[in-house]
N, C-alpha and C positions, 0 to 999 in steps of 0.2 A: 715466318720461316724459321725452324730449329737454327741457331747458333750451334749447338753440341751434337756429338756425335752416342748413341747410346747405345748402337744396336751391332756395332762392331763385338765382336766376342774377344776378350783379352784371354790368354792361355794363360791360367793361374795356378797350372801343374808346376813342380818343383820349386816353388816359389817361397816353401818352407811357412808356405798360406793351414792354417788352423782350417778352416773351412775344404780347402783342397786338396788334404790328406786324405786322399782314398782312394781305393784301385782301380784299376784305368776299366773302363768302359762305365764308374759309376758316373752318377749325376747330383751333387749336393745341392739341395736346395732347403737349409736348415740352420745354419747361425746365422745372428743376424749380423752380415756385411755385405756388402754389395759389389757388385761383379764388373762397376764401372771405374775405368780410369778417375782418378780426382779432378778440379776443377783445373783448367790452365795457368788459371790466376793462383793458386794454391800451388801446384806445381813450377810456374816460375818462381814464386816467392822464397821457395824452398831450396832451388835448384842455385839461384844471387846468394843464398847461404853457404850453399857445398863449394862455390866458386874463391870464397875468401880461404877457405883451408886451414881455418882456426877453429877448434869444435871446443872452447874451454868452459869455463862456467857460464851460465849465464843470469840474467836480471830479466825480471818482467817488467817491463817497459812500459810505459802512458799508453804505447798504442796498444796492446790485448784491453788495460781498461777501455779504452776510449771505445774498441770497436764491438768490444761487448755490450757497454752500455747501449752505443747507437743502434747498434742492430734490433735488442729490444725494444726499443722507444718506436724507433723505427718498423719493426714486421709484430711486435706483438704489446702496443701503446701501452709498454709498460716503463717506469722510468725507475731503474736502479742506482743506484749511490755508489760512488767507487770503495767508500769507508765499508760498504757490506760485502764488498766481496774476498774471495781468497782464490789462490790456483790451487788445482788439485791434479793428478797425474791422472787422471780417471773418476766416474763417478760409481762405479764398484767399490775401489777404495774410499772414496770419500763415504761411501753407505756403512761399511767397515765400523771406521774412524767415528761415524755421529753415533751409532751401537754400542760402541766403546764408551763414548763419553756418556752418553744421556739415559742410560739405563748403568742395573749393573746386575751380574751373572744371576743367572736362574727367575732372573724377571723376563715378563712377555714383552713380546713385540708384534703388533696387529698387522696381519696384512690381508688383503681382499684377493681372492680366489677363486680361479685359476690365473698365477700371475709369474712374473721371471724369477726364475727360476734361482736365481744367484740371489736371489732376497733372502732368502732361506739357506746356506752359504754362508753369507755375512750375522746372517742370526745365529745359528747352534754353532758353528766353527768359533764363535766369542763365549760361548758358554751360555747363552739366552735361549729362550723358547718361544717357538713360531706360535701366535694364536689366530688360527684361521677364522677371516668369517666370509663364509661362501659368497660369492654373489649370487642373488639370485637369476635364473636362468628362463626363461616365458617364449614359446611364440621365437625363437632365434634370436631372443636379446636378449642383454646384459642390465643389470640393474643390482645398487646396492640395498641389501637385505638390511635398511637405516635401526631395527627394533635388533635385530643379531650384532650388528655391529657394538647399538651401545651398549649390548651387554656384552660386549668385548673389553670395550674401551673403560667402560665402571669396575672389572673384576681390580682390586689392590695393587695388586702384584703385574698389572701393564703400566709400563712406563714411554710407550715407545711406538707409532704408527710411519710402517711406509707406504707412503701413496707413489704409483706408479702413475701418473699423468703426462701425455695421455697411454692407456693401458695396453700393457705388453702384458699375452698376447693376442685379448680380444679385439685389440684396434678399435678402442672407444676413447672418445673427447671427453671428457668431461666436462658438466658445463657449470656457470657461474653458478648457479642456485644449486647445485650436487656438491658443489666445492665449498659455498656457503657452508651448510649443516654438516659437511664433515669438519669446518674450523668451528663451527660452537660446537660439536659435542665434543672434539676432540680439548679445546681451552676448558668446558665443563666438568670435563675427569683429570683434569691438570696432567693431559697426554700430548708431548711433544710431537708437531709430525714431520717427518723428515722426507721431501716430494723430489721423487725422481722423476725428472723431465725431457730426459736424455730427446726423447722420440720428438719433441715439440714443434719441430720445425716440417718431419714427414707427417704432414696431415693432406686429405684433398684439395686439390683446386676448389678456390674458394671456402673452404672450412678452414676455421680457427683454434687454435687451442686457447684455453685461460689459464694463465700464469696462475699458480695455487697461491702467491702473494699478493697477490693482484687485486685478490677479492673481496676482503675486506680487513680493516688495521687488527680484527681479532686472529686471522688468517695470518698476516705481514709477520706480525709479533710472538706469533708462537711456532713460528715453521725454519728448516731448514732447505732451500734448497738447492737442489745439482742440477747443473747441465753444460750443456759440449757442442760443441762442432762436430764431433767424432762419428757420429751416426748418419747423422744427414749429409756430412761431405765426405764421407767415407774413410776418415783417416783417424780409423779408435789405435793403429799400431802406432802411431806417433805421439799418445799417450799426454792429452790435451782435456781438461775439463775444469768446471769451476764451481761454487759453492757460494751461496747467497743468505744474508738473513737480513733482514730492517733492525732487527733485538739486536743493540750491539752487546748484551751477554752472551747470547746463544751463536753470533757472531765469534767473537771472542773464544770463546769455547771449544768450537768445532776448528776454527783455524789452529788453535793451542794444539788439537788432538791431532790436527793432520802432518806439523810439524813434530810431534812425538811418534806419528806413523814414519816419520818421513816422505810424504806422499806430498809435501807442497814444492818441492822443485822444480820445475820444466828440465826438459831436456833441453837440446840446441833448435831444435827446430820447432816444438812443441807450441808456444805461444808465436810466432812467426806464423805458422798454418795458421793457427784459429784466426788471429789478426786479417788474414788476407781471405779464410773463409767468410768472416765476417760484414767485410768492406767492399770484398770484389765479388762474389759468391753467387749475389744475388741473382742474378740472371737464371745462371749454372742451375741453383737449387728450383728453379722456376718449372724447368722445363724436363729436371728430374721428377718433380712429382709430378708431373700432365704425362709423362711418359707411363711414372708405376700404375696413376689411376688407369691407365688404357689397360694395363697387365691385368691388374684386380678386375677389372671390367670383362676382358677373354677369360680366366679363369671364372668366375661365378657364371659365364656364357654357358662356357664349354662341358663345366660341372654339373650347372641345370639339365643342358641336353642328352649328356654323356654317360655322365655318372651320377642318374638322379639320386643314387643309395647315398651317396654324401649331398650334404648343405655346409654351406661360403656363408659363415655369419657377417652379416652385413657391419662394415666397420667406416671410416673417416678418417683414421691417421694407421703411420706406420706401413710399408712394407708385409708385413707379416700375414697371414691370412690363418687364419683359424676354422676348419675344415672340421664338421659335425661329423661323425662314423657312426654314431650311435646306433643307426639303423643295422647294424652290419658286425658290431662290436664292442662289447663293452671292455676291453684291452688292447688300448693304442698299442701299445708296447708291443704285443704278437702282431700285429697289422704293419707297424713301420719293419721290423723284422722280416716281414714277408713281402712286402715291396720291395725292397732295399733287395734282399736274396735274389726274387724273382725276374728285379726288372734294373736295378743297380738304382734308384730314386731313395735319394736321402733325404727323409722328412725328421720331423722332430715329435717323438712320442708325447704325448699332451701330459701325460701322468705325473711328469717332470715339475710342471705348474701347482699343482694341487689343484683344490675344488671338483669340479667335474672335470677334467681335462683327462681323466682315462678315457673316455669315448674319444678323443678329440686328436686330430693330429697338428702341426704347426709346419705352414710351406713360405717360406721366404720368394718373393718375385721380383727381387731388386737384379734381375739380369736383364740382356739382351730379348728382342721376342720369338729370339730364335730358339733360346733356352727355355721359357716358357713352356713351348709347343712342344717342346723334346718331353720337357716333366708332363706336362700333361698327356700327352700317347702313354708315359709308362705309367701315371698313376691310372689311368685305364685300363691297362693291360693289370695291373699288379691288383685291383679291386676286384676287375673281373675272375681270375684266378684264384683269390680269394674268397671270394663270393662261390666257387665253383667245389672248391677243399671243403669247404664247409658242407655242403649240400648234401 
């Protein structure tokens, strides 16, 4: 029997919510945060804080090490060193900061595509240049294009790979042996890579993600990576994330850079959350994903039946669902436009991603299944009419 409550709808209007900035009768289901209250354990922890009525500086404490390390060891057998880590306010900034130090301006930086969108962001906003290498696309899968890649990765002038693991926004794992031959080709072209892991933890019941350090000491030794609590326990505005290397150079380095960002402070409450997502969480984050998979499950249902002009690429982690239009469009961009207009459903243009993601649109399902059912009537209704303008 559920402990948590998920299908309750939280009113998230006027709440100065990024996501819930939009005019009343729409329906956003497009960045990614999630529409549920945070865990109780996380919210007591936070609330014994407000209670003292001192917000001054603060210290990161043994327990964020402590309950970061265990939680890894613990949900994904991997065992980190406290000497490797650092705090970071975010893992955006932290992408920033490793761009800054380990490249320098008008050099590449590799990334796989269709991917987040804020990679690209962190790239040309530093003066550097995005080098795309598509993924390849077959039969409604994803797969990396390994012969485009190295010739990504061998051009001079790339200094620099982010790996999104697992991948936002086609919601693929990646698995040991994909993660293998991207750390020798990347150690082979003497290409740092810096793994975002944010999503690690929304993966399916029963599927895994693999630590991109995890995999092998030639992996461990030449990667940086990031990850949070922020996504999986819903609390990115409390501005809580961390950075990892085994290389105490590249360790070194990237902590050097975050501190010249100033981006390695906690707030007051910032490492307190992760600390009690971490340790008490666990249940919470349990029956959060057995909840989304049931959403991804009515969504690829109701899409088959409904609206066979769209395909639900079939995914494993993450929230996010990534919605084929191709049949229908090759301009997400006039497509979310015209739902959004027609029916008030706010999706995310794929175009944003790069690689194919112009045919493609992006639907977040981390709400209620009440909310679900609501997006889905209007992306029927808005495809349908679509589909009808065209005609």
């Amino acid at each position: 029997m559920a402990v948590y409550d998920f299908d309750t709808i939280v009113d998230r209007k006027h709440t100065a919510s990024y996501k819930w900035d939009v005019k009343d009768g729409e329906l956003p289901m497009w960045v990614a945060d999630m529409d549920f209250k945070a865990a109780s354990e996380i919210i007591d922890a936070i609330s014994e804080r407000v209670k003292h009525g001192v917000f001054g500086y603060p210290v990161i404490e043994e327990d964020w090490y402590d309950a970061l390390i265990g939680w890894w060891k613990a949900r994904h057998n991997f065992a980190i060193e406290k000497e490797w880590l650092s705090f970071c306010t975010g893992v955006v900034p932290a992408l920033s900061s490793a761009v800054r130090k380990f490249s320098t301006p008008a050099e590449y930086v590799v990334v796989l595509t269709p991917v987040y969108n804020v990679f690209f962001n962190s790239i040309v906003n530093n003066g550097r240049r995005i080098l795309e290498s598509p993924l390849a696309y077959k039969d409604g899968a994803y797969e990396i294009d390994f012969a485009d890649f190295e010739k990504k990765l061998a051009d001079p002038q790339t200094s620099l790979f982010i790996l999104c693991n697992p991948h936002n926004p086609v919601g693929k794992i990646w698995d040991a042996e994909t993660l293998e031959r991207i750390g020798k080709l990347c150690a082979k072209h003497g290409v740092i890579v810096i793994s975002d892991e944010i999503h690690c933890d929304l993966t399916d019941p029963g599927a895994a993600y693999v630590p991109f350090a995890s995999v092998s000491e030639t992996c461990a030794m030449n990667s940086v990576s990031c990850v949070a609590a922020s996504k999986a326990f819903n609390i990115a505005g409390l501005h809580t994330a961390a950075v990892f290397s085994k290389n105490p150079k590249l360790h070194a380095k990237i902590d050097r850079q975050l501190n010249t960002d100033e981006v390695a402070d906690p707030n007051v409450f910032a490492c307190i959350a992760a600390a009690a997502a971490f340790t008490k969480g666990g249940v919470w984050l349990d029956e959060l994903r057995a909840y989304i998979f049931e959403n991804k499950k009515s969504v690829r249902e109701f899409v088959k039946n409904e609206i066979p002009e769209i395909f639900v690429v079939p995914s494993n982690a993450t929230y996010l669902l990534w919605l084929d239009c191709s049949k229908i469009t090759e301009d997400s961009n006039d497509l979310a436009r015209f739902i959004r207009s027609e029916t008030g459903l706010y999706l995310t243009a794929g175009a944003i991603y790069g690689g194919n993601g112009r045919s493609f649109l992006r639907m977040n399902v981390a709400c209620p299944r009440s909310t679900v059912s609501d997006g889905l009537a209007r992306l029927k209704a808005g495809v349908r009419a679509y589909c009808a303008k065209r005609k």
